[in-house]
VEXTOR-354575 format. One record per atom (N, C-alpha, C): x, y, z. Coordinates in steps of 0.02 Angstrom, whole numbers, plus 50000, padded with zeros to 5 digits. Last residue first. Layout:
N
XYZ;...
***
This chain:
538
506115285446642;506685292446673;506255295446727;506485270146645;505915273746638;506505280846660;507645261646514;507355262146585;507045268246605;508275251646447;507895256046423;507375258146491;509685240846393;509005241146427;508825249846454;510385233746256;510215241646292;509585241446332;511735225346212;511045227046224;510945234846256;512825217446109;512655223546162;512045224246152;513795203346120;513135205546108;513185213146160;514585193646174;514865196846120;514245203146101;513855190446333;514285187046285;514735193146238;513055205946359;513115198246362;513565194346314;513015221146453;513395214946375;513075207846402;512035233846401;512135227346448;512425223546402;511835250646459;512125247846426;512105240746440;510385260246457;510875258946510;511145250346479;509425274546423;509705267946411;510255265746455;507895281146467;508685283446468;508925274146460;506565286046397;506725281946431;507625281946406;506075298146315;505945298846367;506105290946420;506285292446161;506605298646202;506405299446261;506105277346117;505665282946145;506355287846183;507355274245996;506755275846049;506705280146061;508545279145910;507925279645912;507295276245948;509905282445957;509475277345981;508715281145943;511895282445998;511095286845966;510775281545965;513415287846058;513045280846033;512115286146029;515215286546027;514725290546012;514085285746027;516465283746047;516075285146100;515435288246090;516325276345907;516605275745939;516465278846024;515335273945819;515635281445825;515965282045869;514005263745795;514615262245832;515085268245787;512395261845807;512935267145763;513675265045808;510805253045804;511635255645837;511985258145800;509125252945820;509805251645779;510305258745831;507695241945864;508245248245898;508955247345847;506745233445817;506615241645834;507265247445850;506925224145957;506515224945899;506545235245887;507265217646065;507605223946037;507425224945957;506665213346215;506665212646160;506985219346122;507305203546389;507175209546317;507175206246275;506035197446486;506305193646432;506625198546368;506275198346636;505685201246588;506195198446553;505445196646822;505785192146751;505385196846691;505135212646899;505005207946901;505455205146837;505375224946934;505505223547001;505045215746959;505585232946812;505085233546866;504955227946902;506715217746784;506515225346770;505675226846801;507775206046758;507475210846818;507015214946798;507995196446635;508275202846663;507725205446712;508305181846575;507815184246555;508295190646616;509155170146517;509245175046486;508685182446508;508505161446602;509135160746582;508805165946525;506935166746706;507625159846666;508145163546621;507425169346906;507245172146813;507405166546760;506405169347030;507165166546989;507145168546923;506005180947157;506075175747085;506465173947059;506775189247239;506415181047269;506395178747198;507115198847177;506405201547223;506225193247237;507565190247061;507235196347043;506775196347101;509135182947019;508485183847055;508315189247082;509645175046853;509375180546885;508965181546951;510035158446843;510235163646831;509925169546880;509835150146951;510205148046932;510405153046881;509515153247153;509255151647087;509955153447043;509155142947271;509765146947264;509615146647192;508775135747423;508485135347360;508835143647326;509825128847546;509235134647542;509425132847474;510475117447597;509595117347620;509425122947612;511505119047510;511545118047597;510855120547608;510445120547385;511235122447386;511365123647469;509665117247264;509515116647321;510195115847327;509135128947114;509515125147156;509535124847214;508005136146993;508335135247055;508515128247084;507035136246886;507475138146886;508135140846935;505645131846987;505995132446908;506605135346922;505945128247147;505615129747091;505925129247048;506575114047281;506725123547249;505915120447177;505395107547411;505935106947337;505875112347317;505625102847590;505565105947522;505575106247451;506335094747660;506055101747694;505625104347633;505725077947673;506245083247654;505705088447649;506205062547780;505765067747714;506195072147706;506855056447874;506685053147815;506415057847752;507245065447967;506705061447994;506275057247917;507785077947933;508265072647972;507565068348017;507575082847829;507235085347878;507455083047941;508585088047676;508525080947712;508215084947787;507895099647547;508375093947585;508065090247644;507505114947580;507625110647551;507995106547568;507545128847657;507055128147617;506825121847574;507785130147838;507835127147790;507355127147724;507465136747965;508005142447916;508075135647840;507055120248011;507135126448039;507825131147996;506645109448014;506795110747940;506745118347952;506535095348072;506955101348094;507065103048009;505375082848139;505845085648075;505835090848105;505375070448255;505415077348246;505675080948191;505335053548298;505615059548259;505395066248243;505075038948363;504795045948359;505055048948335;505665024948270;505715028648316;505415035648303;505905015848166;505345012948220;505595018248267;506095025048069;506655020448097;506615016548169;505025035548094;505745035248076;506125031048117;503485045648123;503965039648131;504545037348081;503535061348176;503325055748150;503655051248159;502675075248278;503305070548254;502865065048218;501595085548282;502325087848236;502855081448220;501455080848452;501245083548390;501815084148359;502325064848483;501945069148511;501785071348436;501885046248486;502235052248451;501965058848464;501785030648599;501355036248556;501865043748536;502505018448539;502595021948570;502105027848540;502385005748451;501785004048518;502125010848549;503055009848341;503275004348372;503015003648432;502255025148372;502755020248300;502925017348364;500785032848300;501065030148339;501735026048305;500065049948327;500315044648294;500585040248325;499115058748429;499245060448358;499435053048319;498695053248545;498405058348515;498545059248427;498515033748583;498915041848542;498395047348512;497415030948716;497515029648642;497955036948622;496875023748853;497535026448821;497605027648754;495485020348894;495755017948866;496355023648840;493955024148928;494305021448990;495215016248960;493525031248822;493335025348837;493515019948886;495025037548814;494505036648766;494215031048792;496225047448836;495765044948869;495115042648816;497795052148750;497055054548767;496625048148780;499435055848771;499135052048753;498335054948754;500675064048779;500335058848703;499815059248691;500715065448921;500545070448877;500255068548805;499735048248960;500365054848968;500205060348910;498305046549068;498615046449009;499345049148997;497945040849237;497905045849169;498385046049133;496745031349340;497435035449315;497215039549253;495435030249376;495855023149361;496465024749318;494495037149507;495175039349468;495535031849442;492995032449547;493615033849572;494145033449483;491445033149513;491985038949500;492565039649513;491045021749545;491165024849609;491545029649584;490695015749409;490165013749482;490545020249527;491565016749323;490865019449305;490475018249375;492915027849348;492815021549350;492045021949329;493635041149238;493535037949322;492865030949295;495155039049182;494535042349159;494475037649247;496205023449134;496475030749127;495545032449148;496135009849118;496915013949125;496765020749135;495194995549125;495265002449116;495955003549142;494994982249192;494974981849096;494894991849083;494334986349323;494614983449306;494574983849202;494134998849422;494364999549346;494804995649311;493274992149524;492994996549473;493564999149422;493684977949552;494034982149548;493584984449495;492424973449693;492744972949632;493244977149621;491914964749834;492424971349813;492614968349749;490084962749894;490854961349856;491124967749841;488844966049924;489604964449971;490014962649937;488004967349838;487994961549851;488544962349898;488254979449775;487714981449839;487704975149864;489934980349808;489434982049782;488874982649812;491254991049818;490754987049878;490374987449834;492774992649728;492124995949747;491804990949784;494454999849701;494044995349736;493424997649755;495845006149686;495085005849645;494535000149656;496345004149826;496185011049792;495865010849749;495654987549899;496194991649848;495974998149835;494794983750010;495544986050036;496174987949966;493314989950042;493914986650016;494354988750023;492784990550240;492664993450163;493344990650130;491574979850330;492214985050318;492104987450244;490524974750365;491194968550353;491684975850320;489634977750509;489824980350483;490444976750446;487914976050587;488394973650573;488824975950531;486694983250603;487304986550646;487874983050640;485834966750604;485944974050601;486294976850643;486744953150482;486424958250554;486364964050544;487544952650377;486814951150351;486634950850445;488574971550350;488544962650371;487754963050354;488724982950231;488374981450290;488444972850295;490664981450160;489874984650178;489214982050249;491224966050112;491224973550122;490434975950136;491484952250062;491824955850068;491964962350115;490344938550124;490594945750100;491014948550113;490494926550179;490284927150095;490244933150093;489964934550330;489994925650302;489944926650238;489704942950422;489974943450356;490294936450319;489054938050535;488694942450482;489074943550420;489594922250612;489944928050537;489364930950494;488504919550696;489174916950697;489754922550672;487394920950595;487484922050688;488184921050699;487764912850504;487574922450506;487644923250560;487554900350552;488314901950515;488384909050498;486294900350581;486864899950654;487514901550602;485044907850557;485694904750507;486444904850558;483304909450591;483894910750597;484454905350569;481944905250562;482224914250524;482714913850556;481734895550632;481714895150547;482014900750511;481764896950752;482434893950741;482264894350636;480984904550845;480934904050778;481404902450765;480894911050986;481114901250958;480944898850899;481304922951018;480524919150998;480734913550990;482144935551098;482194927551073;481394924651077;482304943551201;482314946351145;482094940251104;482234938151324;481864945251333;481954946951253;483154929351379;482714925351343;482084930951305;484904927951395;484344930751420;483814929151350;486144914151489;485884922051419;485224922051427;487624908051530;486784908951535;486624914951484;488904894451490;488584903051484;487654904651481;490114885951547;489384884951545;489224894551536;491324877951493;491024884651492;490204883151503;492574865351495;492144865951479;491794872651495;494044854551436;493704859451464;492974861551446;495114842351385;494444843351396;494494849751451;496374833351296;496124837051356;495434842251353;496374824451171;496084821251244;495924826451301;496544834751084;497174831151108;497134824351159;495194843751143;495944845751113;496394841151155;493584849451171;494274844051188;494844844151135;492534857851254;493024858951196;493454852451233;491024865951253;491184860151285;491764859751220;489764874551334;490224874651286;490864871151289;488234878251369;488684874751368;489524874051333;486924890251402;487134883751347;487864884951387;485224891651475;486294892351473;486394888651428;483804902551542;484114896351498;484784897251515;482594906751602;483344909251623;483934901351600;481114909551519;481584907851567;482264909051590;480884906451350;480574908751410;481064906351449;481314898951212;481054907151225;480764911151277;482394890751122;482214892051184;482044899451184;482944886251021;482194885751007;481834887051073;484294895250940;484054891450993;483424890550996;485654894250855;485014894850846;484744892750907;487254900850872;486864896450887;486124898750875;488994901750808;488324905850809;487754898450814;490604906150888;490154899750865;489184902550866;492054910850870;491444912650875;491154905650859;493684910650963;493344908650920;492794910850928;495254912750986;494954916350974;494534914350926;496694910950940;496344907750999;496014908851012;497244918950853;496834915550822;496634909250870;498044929250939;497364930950904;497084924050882;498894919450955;498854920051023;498014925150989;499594918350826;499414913950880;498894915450935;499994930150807;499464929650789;499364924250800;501054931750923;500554938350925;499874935550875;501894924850857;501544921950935;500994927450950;502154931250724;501974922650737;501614920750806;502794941450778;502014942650744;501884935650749;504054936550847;503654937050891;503084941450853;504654931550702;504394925450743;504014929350810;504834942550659;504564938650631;504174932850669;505604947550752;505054950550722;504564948850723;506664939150707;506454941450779;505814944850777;507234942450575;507074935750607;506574935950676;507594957150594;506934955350544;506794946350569;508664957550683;508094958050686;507384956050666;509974951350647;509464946550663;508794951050680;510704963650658;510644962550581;510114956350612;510854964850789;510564968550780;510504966250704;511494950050893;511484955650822;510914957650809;510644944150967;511304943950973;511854947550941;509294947551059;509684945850996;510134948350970;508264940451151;508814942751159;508954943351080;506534941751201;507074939051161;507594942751154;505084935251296;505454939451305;506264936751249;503984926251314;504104931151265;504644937351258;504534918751417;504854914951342;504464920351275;504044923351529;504844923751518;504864920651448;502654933951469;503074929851515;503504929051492;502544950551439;502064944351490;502134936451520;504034957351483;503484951651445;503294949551491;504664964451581;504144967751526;503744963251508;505624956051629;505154954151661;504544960151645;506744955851526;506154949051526;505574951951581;507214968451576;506884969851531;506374962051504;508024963151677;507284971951687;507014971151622;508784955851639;508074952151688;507544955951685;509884960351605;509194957851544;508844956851583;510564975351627;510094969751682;509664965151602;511664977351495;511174980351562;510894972451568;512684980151381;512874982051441;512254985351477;511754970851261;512044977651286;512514977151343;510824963851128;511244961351172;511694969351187;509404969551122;509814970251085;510454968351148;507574965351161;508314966751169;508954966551119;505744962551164;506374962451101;507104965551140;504424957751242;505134964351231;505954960951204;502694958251254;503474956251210;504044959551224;501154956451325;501684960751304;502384955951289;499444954951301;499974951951300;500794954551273;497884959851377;498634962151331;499044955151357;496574960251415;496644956051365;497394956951345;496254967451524;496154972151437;496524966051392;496524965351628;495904969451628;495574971651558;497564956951640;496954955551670;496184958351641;498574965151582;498444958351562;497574955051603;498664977651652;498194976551572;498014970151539;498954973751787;498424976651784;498084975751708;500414970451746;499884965251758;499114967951755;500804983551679;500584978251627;500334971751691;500654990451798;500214993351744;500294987551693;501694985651864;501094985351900;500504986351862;502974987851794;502704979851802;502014979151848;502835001551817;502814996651735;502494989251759;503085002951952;502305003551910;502425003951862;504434998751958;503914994451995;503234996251972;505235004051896;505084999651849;504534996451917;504905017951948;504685017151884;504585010551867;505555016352074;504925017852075;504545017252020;506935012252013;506475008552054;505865007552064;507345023751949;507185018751909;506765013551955;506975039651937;506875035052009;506705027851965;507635048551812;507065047551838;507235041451889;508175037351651;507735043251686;507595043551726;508715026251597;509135030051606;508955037551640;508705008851566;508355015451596;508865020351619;509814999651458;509635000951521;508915008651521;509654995751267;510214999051364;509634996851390;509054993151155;509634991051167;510064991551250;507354986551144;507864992151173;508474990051160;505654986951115;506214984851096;506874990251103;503924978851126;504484985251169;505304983451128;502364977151089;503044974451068;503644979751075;500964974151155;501264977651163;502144974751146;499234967651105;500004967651126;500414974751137;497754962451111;498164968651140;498714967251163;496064957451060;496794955751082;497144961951088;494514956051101;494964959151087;495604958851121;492894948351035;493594951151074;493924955551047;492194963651055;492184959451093;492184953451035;492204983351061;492324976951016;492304971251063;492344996751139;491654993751096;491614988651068;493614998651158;493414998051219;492654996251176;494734998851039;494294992351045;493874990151114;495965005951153;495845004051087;495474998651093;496825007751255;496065013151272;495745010951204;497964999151275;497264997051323;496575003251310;498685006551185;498495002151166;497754997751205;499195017551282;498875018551203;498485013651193;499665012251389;499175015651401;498905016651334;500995005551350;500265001851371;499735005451389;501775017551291;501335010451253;500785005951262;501795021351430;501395025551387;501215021751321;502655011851486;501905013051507;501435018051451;503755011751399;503365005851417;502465007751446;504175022651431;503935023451363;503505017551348;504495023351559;504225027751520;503775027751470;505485013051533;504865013051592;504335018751583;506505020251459;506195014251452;505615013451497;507315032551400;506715033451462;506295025451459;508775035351384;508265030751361;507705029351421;509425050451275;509595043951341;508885039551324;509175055151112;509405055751177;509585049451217;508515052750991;508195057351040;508265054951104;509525052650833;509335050450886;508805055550928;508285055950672;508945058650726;508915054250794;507955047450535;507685052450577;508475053450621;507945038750445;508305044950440;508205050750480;506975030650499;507655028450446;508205033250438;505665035050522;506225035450546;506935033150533;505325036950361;505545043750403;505925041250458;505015022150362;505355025150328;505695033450331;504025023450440;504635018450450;505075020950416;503025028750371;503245032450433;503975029550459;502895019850267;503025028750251;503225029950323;502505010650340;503105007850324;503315016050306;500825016450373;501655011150425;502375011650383;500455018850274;500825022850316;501045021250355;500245005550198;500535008150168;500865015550209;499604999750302;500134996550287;500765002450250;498315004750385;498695006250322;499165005650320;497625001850517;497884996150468;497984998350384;498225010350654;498085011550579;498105002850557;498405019750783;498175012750751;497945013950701;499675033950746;499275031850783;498775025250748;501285037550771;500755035750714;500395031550732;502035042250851;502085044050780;501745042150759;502005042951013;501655040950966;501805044250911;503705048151099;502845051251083;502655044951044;504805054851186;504605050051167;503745051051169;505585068451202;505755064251127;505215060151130;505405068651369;505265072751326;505195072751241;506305058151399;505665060551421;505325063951363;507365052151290;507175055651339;506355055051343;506645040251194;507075041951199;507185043851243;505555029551089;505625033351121;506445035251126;503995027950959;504805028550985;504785032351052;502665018950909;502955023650971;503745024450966;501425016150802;502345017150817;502505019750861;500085003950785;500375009450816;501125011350814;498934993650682;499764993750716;499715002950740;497774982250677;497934987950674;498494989050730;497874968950591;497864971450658;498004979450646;496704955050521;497024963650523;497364966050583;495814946750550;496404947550575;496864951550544;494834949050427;494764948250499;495204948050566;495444948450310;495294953650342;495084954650413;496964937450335;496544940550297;496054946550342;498774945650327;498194939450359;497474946050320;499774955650261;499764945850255;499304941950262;499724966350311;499604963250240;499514959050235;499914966050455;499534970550433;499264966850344;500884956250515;500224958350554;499674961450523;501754954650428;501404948350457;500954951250498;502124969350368;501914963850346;501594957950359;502524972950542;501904976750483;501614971650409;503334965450534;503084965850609;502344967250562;504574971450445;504154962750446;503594962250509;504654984050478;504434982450434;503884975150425;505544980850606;504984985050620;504324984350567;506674975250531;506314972750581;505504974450611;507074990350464;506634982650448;506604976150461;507284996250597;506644996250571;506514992450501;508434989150641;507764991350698;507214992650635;509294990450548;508974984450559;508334983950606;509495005250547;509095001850493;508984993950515;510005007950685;509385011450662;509055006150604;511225002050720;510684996950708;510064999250699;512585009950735;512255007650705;511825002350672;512805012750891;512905005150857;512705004350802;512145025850887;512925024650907;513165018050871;510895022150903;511285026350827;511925024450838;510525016851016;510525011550931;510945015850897;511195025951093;511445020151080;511225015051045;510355036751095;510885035851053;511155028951049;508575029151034;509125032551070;509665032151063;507535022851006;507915028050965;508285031450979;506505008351024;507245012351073;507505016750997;504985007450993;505715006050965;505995010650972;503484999151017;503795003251041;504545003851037;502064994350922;502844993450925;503214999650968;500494990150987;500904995150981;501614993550982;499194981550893;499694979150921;499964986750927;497454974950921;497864981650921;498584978550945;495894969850859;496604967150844;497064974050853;494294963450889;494864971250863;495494968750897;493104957150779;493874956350818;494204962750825;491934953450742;491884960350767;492704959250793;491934940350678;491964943950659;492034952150658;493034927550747;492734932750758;492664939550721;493194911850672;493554919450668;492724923050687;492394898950723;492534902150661;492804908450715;491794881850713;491854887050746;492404892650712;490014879550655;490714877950690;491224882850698;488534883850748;489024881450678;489594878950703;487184873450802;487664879850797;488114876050745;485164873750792;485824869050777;486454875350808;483494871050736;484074873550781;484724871550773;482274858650815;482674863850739;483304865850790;481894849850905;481524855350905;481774859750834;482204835350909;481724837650829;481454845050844;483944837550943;483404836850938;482784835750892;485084843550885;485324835250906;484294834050913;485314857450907;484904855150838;484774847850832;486524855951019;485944859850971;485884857650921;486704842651125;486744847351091;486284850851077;485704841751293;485994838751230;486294843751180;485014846251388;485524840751423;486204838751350;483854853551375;483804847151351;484314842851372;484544865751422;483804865451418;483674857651424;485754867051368;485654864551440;484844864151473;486324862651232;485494866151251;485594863451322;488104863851204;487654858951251;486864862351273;489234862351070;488774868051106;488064864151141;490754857351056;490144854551061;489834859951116;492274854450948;491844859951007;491124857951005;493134845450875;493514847150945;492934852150994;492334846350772;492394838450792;492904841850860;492784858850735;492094856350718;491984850750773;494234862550771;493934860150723;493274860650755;495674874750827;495054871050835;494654870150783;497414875150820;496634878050783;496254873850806;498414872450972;498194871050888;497714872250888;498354884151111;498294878351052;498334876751003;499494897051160;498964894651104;498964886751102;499694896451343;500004898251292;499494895551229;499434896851462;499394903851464;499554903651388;499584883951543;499974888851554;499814896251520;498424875851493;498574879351564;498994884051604;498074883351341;498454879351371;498284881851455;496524890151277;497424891151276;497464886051324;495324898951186;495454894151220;496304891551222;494004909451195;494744907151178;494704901851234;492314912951133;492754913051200;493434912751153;490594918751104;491314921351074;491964916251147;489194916451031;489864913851090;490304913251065;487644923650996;488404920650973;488714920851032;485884916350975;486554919151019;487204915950996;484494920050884;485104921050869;485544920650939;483024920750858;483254914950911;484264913750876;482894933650785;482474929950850;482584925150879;483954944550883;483404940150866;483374938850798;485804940750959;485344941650904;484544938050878;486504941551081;485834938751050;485574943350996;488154936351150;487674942451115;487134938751088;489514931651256;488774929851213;488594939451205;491264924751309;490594931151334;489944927751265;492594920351395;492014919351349;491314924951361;493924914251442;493784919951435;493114917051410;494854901751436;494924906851502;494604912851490;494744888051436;494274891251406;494134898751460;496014878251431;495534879151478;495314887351433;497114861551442;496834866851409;496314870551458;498494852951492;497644853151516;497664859151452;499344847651414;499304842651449;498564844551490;499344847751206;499434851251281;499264847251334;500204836951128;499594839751130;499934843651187;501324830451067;500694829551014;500184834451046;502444830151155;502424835251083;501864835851065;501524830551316;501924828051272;501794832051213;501334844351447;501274835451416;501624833151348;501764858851429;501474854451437;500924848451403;503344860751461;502974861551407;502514857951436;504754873251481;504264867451511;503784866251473;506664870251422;505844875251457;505524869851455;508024877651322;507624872851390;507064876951424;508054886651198;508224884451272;507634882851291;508684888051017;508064884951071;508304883651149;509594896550945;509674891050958;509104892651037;509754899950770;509334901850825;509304894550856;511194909550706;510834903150735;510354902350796;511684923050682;511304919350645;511004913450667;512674923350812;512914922650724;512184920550694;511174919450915;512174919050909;512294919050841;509774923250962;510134924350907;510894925050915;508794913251079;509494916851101;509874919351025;507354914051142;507814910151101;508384914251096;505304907351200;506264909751204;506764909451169;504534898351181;504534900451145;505304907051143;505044881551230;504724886951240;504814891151179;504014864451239;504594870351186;504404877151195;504004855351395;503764862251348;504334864451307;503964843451479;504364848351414;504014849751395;503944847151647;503624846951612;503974849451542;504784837751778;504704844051742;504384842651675;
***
């Protein structure tokens, strides 16, 4: 028997403990390899790329391929490319740049996760799936993710269709978090309608990988389970053949058949038990690990060729470990001049070789668009951040929005600056100042004087007035608001200072006479010891 470490594993308390399996040939290598897929495209004028993979005899990833592990054979000449003095050459071997990468999570929402509460470990589990598939790898291995839940018949739909926005993956993850159960558990159901989503994605791309990651706690519970689980398991051999899929199914240790549910995966060691539902996010984790394994088996190699008539082939010749396979691929000669001088087998290979974004250096080639919200393509393919060394106003290349100011504040030059004042790096609205390294607001409301409660003061009284509980309070006479000074009297409604020049008194006891003007009536005023007479219009 052959040791193989499989990829199977059993979560008890936290410990992931490895079962027995077959492996082939020894730890250091695989025991055959084999180059189970491969196709070509021509690019003129003497452009063809070769795309294949390459995996174990059993079906499972190699280690990465080097330079020194792949040899592209001019079957013209018997010899490599470029090995000649015709020119020419290929590169080495590299990430496919047209890759379409589709994974669909399909996650049991039925009562019996709710019942057990394991809704929240189901989905951040669900989470880490989206991280190692979606944020983590670079742009070429992106995958674009799908959500399916299911439940009844009827409950189980697509929520959110292939996206590589990370950021509405986890928003949608996050709704189901709090979503409701939806019933019994249509598993065979929901299995096929995952594999039907996912096989109609990337029918224009070459390659293209295609998983399908199922995850349940029960049994099937809909419907002629027999008849169902026999065209589940008829519709995923059919997609493994026909569409490149490789399917997973995640379990939650239950009361059912585990066999119905290993024999979902495409094979028995993608299939995982786990033992607790709190081990999810571990589980996840490690089946995006075999999901991007199993993508990065998956190589391009861009060739120059100096061949321009006939019904040519090249070769393709891989060893890994000592084990050896080989591809022979023919291609057509109807577009190709053997100008090996106007072609760049490392462009042939990766139109987006050194760019970020925008049109690849082929035509109809496409390296995408950036992947931050203030992010621009320039015309060189790069992504800058158009508002980098900015905070606020729109960017100067792509008008995008690099935020905005707070009420304080005002936009100047792609720059935050206080409208009015500032204390201790905080901007101060209108009307306030600074006090005690803090914003402040004077309140000098019904106040004429005194403390503003922000260091100043409301005011200061006038002549002949007092600041008396913050109103200004005069100190002899007030006349209509005026204050009078000290000795002075009201009269037509303003400070008047009498004078009594002119006036003699007769004291006759109730008797009293005046020589003034006879036409102003007197009206008596003491002060002190003193009698006066103020003299008022009639």
């Amino acid at each position: 028997m052959r040791d193989r470490s499989i990829f199977a594993f059993i979560l008890t308390l936290g410990v992931v403990v490895v079962i027995a399996g077959c492996s082939s040939g020894s730890s250091s290598g695989p025991e055959c390899i084999t180059i189970d897929k491969s196709s070509h495209s021509i690019h003129p004028p003497a452009g063809v790329r070769v795309v294949f993979r390459v995996l174990d005899c059993d079906g499972y990833p190699v280690r990465p391929l080097t330079s020194a592990d792949v040899t592209i054979i001019n079957d013209e000449k018997g010899e490599p490319f470029g090995s000649g003095g015709e020119g020419g050459g290929a590169s080495a071997p590299g990430v496919p740049s047209e890759f379409g990468l589709f994974s669909i999570l399909a996650l049991d929402m039925s009562d019996s996760i709710f019942n057990n509460n394991a809704v929240n470990d189901v989905i951040d589990g669900a989470k880490i799936f989206v991280q190692k598939m979606v944020i983590d790898p670079d742009r070429a291995l992106r995958h674009k993710v799908a959500l399916l839940v299911f439940g009844s018949t009827n409950e189980t739909s697509v929520v959110l269709d292939f996206t590589d926005d990370a950021q509405a993956l986890n928003t949608k993850l996050e709704e189901l978090r709090t979503s409701t159960s939806l019933g019994t558990t249509n598993l065979y159901g929901a299995y096929m309608m995952a594999l039907e989503e996912v096989c109609a994605q990337g029918l224009d791309l070459d390659p293209v990988e295609r998983s399908v990651v199922i995850l349940t706690d029960g049994t099937h519970e809909a419907g002629n389970e027999s008849e169902l689980q026999a065209n589940a398991i008829a519709a995923k051999d059919q997609a493994e053949t026909d569409s490149s899929l490789t399917a997973f199914s995640i379990g939650i240790r239950g009361n059912y058949d585990e066999s119905k549910l290993e024999e979902l995966a495409s094979k028995s060691e993608y299939f995982v038990i786990s033992e607790n539902a709190g081990d999810l996010e571990i589980v996840f984790e490690d089946v995006a690990r075999r999901v991007e394994a199993i993508a990065n088996s998956n190589y391009a190699i861009g060739v120059c060729t100096p061949v321009e008539l006939g019904n040519p082939s090249l070769t393709i010749q891989v060893e890994v470990d000592g084990e050896k396979d080989s591809e022979t691929v023919p291609y057509p000669t109807d577009q190709l001049t053997g100008d090996v001088s106007s072609c760049d087998e490392v462009l042939i290979a990766d139109p987006c070789h050194g760019l970020d974004c925008g049109p690849g250096a082929l035509p109809g080639s496409d390296c995408g668009t950036c992947p931050g919200p203030t992010d621009y393509c320039t015309g060189f393919g790069m992504c800058v951040d158009d508002c980098e060394g900015r905070e606020c106003g729109l960017s100067p290349n792509a008008g995008i929005s690099c935020g905005s100011c707070s009420p304080v504040e005002t936009c100047r030059s792609g720059q935050c600056e206080c409208s009015y004042s500032e204390c201790s790096g905080q901007c101060c609205a209108m009307n306030e100042v600074c006090y005690n390294g803090s914003c402040c607001l004077p309140s000098c409301g019904g106040k004429d004087c005194g403390n503003n409660g922000c260091g100043g003061s409301c005011g200061t009284c006038g002549t002949n007035s007092t600041c008396v509980n913050d109103l200004c309070v005069c100190d002899f006479v007030n006349c209509l608001g005026q204050c009078c000074s000290d000795g002075e009297v009201c009269f037509n409604d303003q400070c008047c200072m009498p004078d009594c020049t002119g006036v003699t008194f007769r004291d006759h006891g109730s008797t009293f006479s005046s020589i003034m003007d006879p036409t102003l009536r007197p009206r008596f005023l003491i002060s002190g010891s003193a009698l006066f007479v103020q003299h008022l219009q009639s």
